[in-house]
TORVEXTI-301667 format. One line per field, with one value per residue (C-alpha): residue in three letters; x, y, z. Coordinates in Angstrom, 3 decimals, decimal comma, m for minus. Example, Ala and Ser with C-alpha at 12.3 -4.5 7.8 and 13.67 -1.06 7.14 Angstrom:
% TORVEXTI-301667
lomar <- ALA:SER
xx <- 12,300:13,670
yy <- m4,500:m1,060
zz <- 7,800:7,140
END
This chain:
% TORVEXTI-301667
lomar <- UNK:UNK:UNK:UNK:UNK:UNK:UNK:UNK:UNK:UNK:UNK:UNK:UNK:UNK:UNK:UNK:UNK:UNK:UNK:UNK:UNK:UNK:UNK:UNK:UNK:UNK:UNK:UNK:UNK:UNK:UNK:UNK:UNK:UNK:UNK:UNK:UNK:UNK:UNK:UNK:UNK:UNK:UNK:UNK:UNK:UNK:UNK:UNK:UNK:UNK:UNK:UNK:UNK:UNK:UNK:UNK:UNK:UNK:UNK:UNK:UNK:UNK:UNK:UNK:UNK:UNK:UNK:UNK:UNK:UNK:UNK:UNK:UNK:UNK:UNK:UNK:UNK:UNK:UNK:UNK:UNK:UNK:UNK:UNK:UNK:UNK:UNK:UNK:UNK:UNK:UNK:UNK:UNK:UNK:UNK:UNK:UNK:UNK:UNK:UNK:UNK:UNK:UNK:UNK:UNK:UNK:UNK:UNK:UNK:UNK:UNK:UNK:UNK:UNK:UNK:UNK:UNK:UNK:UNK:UNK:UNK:UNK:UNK:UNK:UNK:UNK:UNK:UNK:UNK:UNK:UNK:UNK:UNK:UNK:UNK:UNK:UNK:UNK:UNK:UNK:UNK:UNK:UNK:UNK:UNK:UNK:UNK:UNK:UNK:UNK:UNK:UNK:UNK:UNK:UNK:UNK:UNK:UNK:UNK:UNK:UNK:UNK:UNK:UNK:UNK:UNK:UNK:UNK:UNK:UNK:UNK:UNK:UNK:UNK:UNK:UNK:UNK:UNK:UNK:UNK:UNK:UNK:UNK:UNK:UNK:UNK:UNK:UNK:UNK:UNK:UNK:UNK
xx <- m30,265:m27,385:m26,777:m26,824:m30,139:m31,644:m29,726:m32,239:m35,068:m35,415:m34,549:m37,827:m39,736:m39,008:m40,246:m42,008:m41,589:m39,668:m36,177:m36,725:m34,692:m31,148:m28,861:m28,412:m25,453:m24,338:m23,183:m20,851:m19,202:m15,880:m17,918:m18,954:m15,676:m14,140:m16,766:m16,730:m12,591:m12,931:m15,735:m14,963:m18,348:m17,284:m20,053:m20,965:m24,058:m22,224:m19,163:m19,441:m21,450:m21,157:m22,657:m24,827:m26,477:m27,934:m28,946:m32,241:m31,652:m30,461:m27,346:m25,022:m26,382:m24,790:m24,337:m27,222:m25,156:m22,928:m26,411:m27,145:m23,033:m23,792:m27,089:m24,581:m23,116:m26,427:m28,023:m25,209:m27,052:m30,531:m28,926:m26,172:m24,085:m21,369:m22,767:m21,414:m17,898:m17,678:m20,714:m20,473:m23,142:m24,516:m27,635:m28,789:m32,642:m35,499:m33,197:m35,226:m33,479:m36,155:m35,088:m31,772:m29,887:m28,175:m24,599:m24,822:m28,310:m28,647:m29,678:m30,602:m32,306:m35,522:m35,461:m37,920:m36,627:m37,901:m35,783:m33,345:m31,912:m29,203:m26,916:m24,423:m20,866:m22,629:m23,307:m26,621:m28,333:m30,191:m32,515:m33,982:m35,990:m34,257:m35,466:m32,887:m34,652:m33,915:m34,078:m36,740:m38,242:m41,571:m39,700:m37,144:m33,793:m33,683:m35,497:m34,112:m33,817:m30,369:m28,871:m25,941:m24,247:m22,868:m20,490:m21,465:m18,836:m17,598:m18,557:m22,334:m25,258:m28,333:m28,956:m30,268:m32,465:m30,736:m32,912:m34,976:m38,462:m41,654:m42,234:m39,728:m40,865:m38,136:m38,116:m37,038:m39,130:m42,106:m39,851:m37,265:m40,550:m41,048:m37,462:m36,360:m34,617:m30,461:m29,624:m33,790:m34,182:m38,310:m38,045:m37,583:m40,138:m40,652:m39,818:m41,142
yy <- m43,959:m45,521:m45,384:m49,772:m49,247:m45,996:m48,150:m51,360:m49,278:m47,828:m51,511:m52,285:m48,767:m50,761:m54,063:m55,747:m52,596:m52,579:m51,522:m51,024:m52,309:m52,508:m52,050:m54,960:m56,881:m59,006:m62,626:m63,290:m66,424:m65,713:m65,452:m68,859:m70,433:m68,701:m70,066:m73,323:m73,502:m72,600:m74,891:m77,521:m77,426:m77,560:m79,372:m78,133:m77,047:m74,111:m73,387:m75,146:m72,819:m75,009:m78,250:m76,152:m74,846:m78,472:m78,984:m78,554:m74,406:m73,736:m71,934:m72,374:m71,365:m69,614:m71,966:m71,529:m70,808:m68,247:m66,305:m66,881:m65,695:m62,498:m61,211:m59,408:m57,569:m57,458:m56,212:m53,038:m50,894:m51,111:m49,913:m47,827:m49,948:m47,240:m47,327:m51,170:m51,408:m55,260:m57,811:m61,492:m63,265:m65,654:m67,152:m68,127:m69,697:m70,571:m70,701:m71,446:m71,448:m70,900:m70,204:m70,602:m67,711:m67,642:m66,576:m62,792:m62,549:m59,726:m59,893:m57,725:m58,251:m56,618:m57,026:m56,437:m55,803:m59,303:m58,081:m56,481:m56,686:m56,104:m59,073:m59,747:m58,183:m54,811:m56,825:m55,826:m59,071:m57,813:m60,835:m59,525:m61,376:m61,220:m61,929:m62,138:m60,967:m61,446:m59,250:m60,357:m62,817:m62,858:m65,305:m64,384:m66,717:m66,892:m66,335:m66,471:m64,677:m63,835:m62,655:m61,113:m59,461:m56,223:m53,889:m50,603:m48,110:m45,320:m42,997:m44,648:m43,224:m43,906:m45,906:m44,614:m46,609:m46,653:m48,906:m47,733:m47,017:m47,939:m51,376:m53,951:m56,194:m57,517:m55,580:m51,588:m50,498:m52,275:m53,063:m54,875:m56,744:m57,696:m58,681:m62,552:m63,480:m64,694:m67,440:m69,289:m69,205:m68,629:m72,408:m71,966:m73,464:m72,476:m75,038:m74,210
zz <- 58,216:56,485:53,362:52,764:54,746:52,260:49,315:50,256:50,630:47,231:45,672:48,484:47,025:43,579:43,596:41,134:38,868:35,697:35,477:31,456:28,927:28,783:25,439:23,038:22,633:20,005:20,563:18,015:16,660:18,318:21,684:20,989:20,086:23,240:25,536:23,898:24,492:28,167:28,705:26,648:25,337:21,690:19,852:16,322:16,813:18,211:16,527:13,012:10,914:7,812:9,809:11,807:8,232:8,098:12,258:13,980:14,161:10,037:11,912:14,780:18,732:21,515:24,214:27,158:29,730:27,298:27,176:31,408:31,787:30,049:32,564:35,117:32,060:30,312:33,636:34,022:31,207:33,327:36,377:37,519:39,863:41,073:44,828:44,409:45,346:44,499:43,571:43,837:42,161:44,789:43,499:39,752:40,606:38,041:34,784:31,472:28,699:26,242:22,871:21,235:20,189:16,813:16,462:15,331:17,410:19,817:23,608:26,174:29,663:31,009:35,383:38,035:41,848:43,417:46,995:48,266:51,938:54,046:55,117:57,249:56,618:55,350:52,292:50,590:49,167:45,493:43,846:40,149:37,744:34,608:31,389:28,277:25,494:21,728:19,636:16,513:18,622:21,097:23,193:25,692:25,323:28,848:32,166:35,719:39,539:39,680:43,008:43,612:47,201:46,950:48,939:49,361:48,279:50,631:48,747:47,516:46,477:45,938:42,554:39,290:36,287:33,547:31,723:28,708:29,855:28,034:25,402:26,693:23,021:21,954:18,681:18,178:15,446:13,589:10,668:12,786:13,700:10,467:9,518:9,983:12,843:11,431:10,629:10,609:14,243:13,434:13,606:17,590:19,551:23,029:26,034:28,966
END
C-alpha cells in the first residue's frame, strides 16, 4: 500500500474519535489591531479598549474570523503534520461563532476525524470538526468542519496525536474554573 493510501486509512481508523486538546494561545490586543489593519475591520468594539469598557462585552473582542483564521495553527499542536509537505485549506463549512473572545483570552481547538480521502493529484483530502475552545468558559468561541488538501511528503509517515488526551473542558484546573473570564465576558450568551 502507499503511503497517501496507509496515511488515509488511519485518519479512516480515527473517525469520530478525539484528537485531544491542543495548547492554548493567547489573542492579544496587537493581534487584533493587526487583523483589524489588514481587514479593514477596525470598529471599536475590537481595538478601543477604553470605549469597549462601556460596550455590550465590558472589554474589547477578537474579531470572529481572527479566532476561525487561527484553527490551522490552533489545529498543529493536536496533530503532527510533518508527513504534509504543503496544506491548502479548501473548505471552512458549519462556522458558529458562538461566544466572543476577549482580548488577552486564550483559545485552543479540540477536533474529531469527520474523513479523510485520497484525491486527485496525490492530494489527501482531511475534513475535522473543530471546536475553538476558551479557556474559562463552557462555551466554545467557535465551531466548524474545516478541510484542508495535503501533499504527502517524500519522506511521510504515518501521523502521530499530539493532542492532550482526557477532559477537553475548557478549563485546566478547578481553580481556573472558578476564576472570571478577562475583561466580563461571563456576560456572553450563547447564539446558536
Amino acid at each position: 500500500m502507499s503511503m497517501i493510501n496507509e496515511i488515509a486509512a488511519w485518519y479512516d481508523e480515527r473517525r469520530d474519535a478525539s484528537l485531544g486538546h491542543g495548547d492554548w494561545h493567547e489573542v492579544t490586543l496587537e493581534d487584533v489591531r493587526g487583523f483589524a489593519g489588514v481587514t479593514r475591520d477596525d470598529q471599536w468594539i475590537h481595538v478601543d479598549p477604553v470605549r469597549a469598557e462601556s460596550g455590550p462585552y465590558g472589554a474589547p473582542i477578537a474579531h470572529g474570523f481572527l479566532v476561525l483564521s487561527l484553527v490551522p495553527h490552533l489545529c498543529d499542536s493536536l496533530l503532527d503534520f510533518r508527513w504534509s509537505a504543503m496544506a491548502i485549506n479548501y473548505r471552512v463549512d458549519k462556522v458558529r461563532f458562538r461566544a466572543a473572545v476577549p482580548v488577552g483570552g486564550h483559545v485552543r481547538a479540540t477536533a474529531k476525524v469527520l474523513s479523510c480521502r485520497v484525491r486527485p493529484r496525490e492530494l489527501l483530502e482531511l475534513a475535522l470538526n473543530v471546536s475553538v475552545e476558551l479557556r474559562g468558559s463552557t462555551t466554545p468561541a467557535c465551531t466548524l468542519v474545516h478541510t484542508a488538501l495535503h501533499q504527502v511528503a517524500a519522506e511521510a509517515t504515518l501521523p502521530v496525536i499530539r493532542g492532550a488526551a482526557g477532559d477537553s473542558s475548557a478549563t485546566d484546573t478547578p481553580e481556573q474554573a472558578l476564576a472570571p473570564v478577562p475583561g466580563g465576558m461571563e456576560r456572553n450568551i450563547e447564539v446558536n
